[in-house]
C-alpha positions as CSV (number, residue, x, y, z in Angstrom):
1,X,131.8,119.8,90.6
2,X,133.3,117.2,93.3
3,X,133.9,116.6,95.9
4,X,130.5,119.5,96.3
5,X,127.1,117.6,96.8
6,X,124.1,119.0,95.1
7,X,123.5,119.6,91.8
8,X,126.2,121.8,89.6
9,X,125.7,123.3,86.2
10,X,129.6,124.8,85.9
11,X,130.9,126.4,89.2
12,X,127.0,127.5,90.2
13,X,125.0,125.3,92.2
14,X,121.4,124.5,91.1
15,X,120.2,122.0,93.8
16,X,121.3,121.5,97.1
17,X,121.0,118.2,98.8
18,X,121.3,117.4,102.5
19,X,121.0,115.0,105.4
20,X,120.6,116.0,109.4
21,X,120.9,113.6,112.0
22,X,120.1,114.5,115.6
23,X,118.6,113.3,118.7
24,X,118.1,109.7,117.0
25,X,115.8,111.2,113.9
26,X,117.4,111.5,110.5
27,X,116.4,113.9,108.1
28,X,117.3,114.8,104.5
29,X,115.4,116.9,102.1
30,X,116.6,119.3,98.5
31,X,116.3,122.4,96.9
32,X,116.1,122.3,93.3
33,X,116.1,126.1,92.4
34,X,112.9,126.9,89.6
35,X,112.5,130.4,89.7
36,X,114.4,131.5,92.8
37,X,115.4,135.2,93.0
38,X,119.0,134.4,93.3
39,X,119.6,138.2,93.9
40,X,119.7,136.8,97.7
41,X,122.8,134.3,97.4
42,X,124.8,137.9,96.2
43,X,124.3,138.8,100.6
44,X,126.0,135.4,101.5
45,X,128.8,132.8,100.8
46,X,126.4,130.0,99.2
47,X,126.6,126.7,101.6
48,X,130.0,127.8,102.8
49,X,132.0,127.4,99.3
50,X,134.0,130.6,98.4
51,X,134.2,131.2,94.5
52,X,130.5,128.9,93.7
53,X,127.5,130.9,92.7
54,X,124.2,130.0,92.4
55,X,121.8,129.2,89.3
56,X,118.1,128.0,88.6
57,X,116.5,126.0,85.7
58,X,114.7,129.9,85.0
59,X,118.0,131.4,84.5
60,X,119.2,128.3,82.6
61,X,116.7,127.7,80.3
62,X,116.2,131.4,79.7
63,X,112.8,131.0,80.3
64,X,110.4,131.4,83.4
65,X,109.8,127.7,85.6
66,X,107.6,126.8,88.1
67,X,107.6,124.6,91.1
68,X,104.5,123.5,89.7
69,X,105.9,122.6,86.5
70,X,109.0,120.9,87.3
71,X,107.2,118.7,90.0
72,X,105.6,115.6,88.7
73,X,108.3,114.4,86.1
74,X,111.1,115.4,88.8
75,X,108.9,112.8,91.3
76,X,108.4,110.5,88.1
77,X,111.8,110.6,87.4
78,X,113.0,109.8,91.4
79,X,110.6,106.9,91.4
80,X,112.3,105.5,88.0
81,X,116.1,106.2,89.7
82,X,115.0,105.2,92.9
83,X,113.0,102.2,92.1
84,X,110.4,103.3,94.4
85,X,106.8,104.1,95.1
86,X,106.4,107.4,96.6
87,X,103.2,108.0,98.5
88,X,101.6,111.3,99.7
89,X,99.4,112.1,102.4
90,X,96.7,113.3,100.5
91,X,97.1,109.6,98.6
92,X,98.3,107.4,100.9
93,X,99.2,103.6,99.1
């Protein structure tokens, strides 16, 4: 919910998104949460915000989700929103 980044399904967060600047390299990266074991957010206050839990598409969906699943349409979708051509190192151009 805002003013929280990420991605929110109610008060539980179910994809982080960050940026890190430091000694003049800029970094940013997420965490979209398949089939975490959330049991480890219940040891720590999740990204500092007192009363938000944590969720994943498995517990969402009710139904076991993969990384490997949930890759290629999320990078088919980010091309699309982006408007961008994404290239990997094993593919480069």
């Amino acid at each position: 919910p805002p003013p929280y980044t990420g991605v929110w399904m109610g008060d539980s967060k179910l994809c982080a998104i960050g940026v890190h600047c430091g000694n003049h390299i800029t970094s940013h990266g997420l965490a979209l949460n398949c089939c975490t074991d959330l049991s480890w957010f219940e040891h720590i206050v999740p990204c500092g915000l007192e009363g938000k839990g944590v969720t994943s598409l498995s517990r969402e969906l009710g139904q076991h989700v993969t990384v490997s699943s949930v890759l290629e349409p999320f990078l088919v979708s980010f091309q699309e929103v982006f408007e961008c051509t994404l290239v990997s190192p094993e593919h480069p151009g």
